[in-house]
Each structure stands twice: as structure tokens, then as C-alpha cells.
PDB file of N, CA, C and O in Angstrom:
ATOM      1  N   UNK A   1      35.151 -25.111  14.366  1.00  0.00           N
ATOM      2  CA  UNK A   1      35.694 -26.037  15.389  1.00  0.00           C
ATOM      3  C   UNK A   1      35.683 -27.469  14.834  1.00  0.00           C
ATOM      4  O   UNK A   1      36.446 -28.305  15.319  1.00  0.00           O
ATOM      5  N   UNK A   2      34.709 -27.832  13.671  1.00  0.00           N
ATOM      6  CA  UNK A   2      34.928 -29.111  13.159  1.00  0.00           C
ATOM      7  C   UNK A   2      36.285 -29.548  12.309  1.00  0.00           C
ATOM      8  O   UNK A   2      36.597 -30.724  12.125  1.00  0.00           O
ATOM      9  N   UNK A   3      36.836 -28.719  11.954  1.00  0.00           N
ATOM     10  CA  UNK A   3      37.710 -29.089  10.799  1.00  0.00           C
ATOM     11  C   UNK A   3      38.908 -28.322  11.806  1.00  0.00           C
ATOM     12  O   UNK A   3      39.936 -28.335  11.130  1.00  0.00           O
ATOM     13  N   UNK A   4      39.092 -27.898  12.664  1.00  0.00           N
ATOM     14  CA  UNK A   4      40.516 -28.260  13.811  1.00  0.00           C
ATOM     15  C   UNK A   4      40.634 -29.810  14.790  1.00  0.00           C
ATOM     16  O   UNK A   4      41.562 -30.410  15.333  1.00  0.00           O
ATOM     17  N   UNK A   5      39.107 -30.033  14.645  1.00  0.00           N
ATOM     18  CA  UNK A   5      39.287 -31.245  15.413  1.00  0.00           C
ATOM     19  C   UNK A   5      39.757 -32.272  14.614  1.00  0.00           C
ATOM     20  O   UNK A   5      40.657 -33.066  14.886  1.00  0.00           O
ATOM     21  N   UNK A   6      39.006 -32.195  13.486  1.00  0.00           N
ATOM     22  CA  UNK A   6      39.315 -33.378  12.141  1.00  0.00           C
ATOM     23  C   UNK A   6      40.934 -33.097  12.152  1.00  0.00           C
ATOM     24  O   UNK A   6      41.761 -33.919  12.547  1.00  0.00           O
ATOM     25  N   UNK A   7      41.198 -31.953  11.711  1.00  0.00           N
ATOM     26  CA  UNK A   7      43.065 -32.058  11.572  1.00  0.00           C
ATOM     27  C   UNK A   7      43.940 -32.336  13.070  1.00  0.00           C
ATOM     28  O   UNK A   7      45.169 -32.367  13.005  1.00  0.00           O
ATOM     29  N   UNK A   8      43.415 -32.488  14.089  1.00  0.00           N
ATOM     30  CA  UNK A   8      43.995 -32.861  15.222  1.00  0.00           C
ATOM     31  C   UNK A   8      43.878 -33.997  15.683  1.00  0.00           C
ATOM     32  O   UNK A   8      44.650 -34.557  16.462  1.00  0.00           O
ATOM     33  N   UNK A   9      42.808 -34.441  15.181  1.00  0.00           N
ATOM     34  CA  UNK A   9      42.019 -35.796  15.581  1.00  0.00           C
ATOM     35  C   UNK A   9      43.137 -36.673  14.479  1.00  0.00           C
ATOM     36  O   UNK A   9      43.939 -37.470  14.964  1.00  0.00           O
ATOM     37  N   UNK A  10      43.068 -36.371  12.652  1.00  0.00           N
ATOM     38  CA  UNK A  10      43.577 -37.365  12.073  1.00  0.00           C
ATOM     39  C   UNK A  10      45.211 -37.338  12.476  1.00  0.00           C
ATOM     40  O   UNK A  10      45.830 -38.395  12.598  1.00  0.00           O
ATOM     41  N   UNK A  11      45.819 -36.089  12.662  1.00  0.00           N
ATOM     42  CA  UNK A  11      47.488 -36.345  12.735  1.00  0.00           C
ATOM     43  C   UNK A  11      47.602 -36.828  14.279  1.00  0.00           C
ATOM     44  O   UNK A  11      48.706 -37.325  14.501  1.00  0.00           O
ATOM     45  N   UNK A  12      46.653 -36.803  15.507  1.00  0.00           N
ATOM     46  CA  UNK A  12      47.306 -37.883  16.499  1.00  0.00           C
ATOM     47  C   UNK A  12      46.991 -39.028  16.505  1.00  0.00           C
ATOM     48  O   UNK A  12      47.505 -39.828  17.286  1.00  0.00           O
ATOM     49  N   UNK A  13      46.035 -39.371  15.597  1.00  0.00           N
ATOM     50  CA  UNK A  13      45.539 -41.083  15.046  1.00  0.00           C
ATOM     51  C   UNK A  13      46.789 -41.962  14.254  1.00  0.00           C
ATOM     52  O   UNK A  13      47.073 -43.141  14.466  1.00  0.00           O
ATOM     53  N   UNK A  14      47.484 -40.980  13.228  1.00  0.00           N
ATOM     54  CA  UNK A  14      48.127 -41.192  12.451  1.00  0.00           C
ATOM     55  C   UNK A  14      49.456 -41.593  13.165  1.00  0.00           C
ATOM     56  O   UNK A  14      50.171 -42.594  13.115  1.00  0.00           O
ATOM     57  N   UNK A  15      49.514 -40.140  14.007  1.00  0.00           N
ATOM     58  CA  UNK A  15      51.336 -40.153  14.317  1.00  0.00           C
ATOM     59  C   UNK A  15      51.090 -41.265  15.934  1.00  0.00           C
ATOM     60  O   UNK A  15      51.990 -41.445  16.754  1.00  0.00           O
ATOM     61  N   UNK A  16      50.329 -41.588  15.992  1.00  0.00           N
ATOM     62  CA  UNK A  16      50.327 -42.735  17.090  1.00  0.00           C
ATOM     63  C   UNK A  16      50.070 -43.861  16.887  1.00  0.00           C
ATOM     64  O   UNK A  16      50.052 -44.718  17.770  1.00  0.00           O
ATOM     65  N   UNK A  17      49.802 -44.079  15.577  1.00  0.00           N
ATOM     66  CA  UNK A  17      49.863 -45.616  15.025  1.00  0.00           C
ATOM     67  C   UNK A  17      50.844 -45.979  14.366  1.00  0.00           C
ATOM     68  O   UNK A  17      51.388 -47.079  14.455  1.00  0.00           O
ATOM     69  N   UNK A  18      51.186 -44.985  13.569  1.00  0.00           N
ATOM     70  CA  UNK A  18      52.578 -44.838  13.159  1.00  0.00           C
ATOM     71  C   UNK A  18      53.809 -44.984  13.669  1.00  0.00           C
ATOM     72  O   UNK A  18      54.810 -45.202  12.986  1.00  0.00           O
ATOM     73  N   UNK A  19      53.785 -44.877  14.822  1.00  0.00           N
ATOM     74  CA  UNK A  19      55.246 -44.065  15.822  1.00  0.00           C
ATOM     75  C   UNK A  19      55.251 -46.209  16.072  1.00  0.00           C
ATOM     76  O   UNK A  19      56.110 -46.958  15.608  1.00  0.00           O
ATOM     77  N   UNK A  20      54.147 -46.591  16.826  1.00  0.00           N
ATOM     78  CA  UNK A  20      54.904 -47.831  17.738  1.00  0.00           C
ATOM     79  C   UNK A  20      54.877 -49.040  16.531  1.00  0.00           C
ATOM     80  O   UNK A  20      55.761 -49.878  16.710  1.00  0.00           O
ATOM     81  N   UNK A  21      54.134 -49.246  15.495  1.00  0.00           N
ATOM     82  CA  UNK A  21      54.360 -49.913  14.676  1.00  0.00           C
ATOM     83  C   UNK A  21      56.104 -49.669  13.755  1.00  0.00           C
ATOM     84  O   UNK A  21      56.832 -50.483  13.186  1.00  0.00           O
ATOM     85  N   UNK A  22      56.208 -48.425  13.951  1.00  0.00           N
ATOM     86  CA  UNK A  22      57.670 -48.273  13.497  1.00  0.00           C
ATOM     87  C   UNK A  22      59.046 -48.519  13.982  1.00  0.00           C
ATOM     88  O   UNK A  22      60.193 -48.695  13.572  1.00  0.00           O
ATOM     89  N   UNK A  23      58.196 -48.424  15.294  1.00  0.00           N
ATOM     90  CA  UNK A  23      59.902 -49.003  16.449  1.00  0.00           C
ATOM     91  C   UNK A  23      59.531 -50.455  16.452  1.00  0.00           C
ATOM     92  O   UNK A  23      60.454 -51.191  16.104  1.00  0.00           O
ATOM     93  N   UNK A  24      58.650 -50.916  16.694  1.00  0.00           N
ATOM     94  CA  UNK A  24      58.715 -52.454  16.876  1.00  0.00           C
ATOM     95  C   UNK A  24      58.566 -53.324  15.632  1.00  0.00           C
ATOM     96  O   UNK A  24      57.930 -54.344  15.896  1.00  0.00           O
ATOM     97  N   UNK A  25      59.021 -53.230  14.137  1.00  0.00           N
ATOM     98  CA  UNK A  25      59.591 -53.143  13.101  1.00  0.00           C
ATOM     99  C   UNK A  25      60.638 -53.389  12.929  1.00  0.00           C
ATOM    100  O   UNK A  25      60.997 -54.438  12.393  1.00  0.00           O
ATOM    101  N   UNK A  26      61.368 -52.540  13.313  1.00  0.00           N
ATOM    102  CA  UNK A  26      63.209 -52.583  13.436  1.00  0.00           C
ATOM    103  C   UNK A  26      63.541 -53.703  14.618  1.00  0.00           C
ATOM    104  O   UNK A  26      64.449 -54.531  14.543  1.00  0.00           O
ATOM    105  N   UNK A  27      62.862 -53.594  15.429  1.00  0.00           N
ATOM    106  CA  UNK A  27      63.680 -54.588  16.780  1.00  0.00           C
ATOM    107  C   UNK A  27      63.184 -55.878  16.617  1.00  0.00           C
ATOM    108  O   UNK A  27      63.769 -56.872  17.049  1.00  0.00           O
ATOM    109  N   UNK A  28      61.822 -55.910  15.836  1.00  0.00           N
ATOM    110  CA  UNK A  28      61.560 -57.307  15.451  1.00  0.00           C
ATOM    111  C   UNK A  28      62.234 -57.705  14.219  1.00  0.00           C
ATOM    112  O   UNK A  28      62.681 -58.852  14.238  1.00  0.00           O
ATOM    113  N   UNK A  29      62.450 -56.883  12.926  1.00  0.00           N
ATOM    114  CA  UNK A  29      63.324 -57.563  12.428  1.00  0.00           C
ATOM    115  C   UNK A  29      64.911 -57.996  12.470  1.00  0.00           C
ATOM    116  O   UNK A  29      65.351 -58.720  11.578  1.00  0.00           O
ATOM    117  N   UNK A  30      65.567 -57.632  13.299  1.00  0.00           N
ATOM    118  CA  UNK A  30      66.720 -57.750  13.588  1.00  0.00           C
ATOM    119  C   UNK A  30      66.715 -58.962  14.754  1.00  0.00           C
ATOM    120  O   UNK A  30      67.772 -59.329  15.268  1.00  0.00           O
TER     121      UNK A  30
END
């Protein structure tokens, strides 16, 4: 159970820091 949490834990850390830094990127540079 440790190492499903670690791989669930790091890809929604990732893909949720990822995701809004990436849209507000484009609309700020334009």
C-alpha cells in the first residue's frame, strides 16, 4: 500500500501543478 500511494500521491502532485501553471503561461504571455 506504500508504493500505490507514492505513485498516486506523486502523479496528482505533479499533474496539478503542472496543469494551472501551464494554462496561465499561455494567457499571460500573450
Amino acid at each position: 500500500m506504500s508504493r500505490r500511494d507514492d505513485r498516486r500521491s506523486g502523479q496528482v502532485a505533479q499533474g496539478r501543478r503542472s496543469a494551472p501553471p501551464r494554462r496561465g503561461w499561455p494567457k499571460a504571455s500573450p
